[in-house]
N, C-alpha and C positions, 0 to 999 in steps of 0.2 A: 360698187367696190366694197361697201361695208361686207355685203354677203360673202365675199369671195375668203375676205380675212377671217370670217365667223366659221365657214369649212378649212380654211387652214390649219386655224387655230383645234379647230374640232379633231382633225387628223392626228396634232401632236399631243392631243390630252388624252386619247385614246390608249396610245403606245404608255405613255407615262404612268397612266392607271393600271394599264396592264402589268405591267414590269412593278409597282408598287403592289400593287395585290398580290403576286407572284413571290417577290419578296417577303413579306408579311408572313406568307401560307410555309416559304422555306425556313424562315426566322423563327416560326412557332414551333415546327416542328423539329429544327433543333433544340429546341429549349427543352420540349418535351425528353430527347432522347439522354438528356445529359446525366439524370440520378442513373442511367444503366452504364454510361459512359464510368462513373466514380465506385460504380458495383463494380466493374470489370476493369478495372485499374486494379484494386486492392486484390483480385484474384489471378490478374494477368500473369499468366508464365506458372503458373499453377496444374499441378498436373490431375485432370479431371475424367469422371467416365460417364457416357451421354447416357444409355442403354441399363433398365431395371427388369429384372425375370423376379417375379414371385411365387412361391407354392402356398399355397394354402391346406395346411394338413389337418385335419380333424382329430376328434377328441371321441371318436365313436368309432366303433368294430362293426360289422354287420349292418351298416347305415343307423343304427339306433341303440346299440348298446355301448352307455358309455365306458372310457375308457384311460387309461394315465397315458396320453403319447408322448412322452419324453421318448421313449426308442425311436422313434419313428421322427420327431425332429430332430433328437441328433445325426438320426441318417441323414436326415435331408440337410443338416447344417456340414455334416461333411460331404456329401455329393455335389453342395453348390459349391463348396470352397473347394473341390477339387475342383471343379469346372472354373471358373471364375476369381478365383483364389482368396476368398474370401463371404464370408456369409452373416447374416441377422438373424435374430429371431424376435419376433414382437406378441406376445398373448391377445386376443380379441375375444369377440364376439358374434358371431354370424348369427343372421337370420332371415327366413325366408317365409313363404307361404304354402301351408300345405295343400293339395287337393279339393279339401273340405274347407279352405278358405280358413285355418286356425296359422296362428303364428310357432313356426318352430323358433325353438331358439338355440344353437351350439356353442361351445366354447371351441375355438381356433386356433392354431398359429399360423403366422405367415412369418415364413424364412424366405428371406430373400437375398439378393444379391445388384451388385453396378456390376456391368461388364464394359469392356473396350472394346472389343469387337463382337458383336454380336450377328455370327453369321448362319446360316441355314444349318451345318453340320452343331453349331451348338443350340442352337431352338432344338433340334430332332434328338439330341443328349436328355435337353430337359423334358419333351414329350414323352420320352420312354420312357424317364425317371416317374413321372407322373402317372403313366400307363401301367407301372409296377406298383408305384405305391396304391394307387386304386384297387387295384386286384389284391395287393399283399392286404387292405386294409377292409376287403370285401365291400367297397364304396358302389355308389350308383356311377361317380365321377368324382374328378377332384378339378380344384379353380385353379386355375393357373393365370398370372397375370404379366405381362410382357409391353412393357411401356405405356402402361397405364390401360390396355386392353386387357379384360377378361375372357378368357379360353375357359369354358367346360369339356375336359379331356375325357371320354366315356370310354 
């Protein structure tokens, strides 16, 4: 008879471990999610836009001779705020590697924009913009960035 109580007993520890383990794993992970819970309180009902395009406009005519592009970001700061109604501009630094393995290094801007609906007809807006400024700016290609993905538009 001892034995019989020893698997009894064994069947209802089983269930009870399970459901407290269970517990525990849902317990933590609430716990985890709550600083996003008090982030998104304090922005709740706030009107937000998911979706970022960036152009990347250089500082150089002819791939290599340098140049003052102020003209050519203010185009671009008005082409995105017409598209998106609003626009940035941020001054950088790019660099890459050339053929011969030496470091080029350009001076940049990237304008950018938040969109709200970012659909097929306004990606194919910004690709042409870009497919013009390349050609207007006698580029190899210009960067283009679209949610955090980089596009070389050639």
């Amino acid at each position: 008879m001892g034995i019989l109580k020893r698997k009894n007993v064994f069947y209802w520890i089983i269930p009870i471990l399970l459901i407290g383990f269970l517990g525990s794993g849902v317990y933590a992970a609430e716990q985890q999610e709550q600083p996003k819970e008090k982030h998104s309180s304090a922005l709740k009902g706030q009107y937000s836009l998911d979706d970022v395009v960036k152009i990347y406009v250089p500082s150089t005519y002819n791939v290599d001779q340098p140049i003052d592009n102020t003209e050519y970001v203010n185009q671009a700061l008005e082409e995105f705020s017409s598209m998106f109604g609003g626009a940035t501009a941020v001054d950088g630094t790019g660099a890459w590697l050339s053929d011969e393995n030496e470091l080029i290094k350009e001076e940049v801007t990237i304008v950018y924009s938040f969109a709200e609906d970012l659909d097929k007809k306004k990606i194919n807006e910004v690709v042409s913009y870009a497919q013009s400024l390349k050609e207007e700016m006698k580029q190899s290609s210009v960067s283009l960035e679209v949610n955090g993905k980089m596009y070389f538009i050639e």
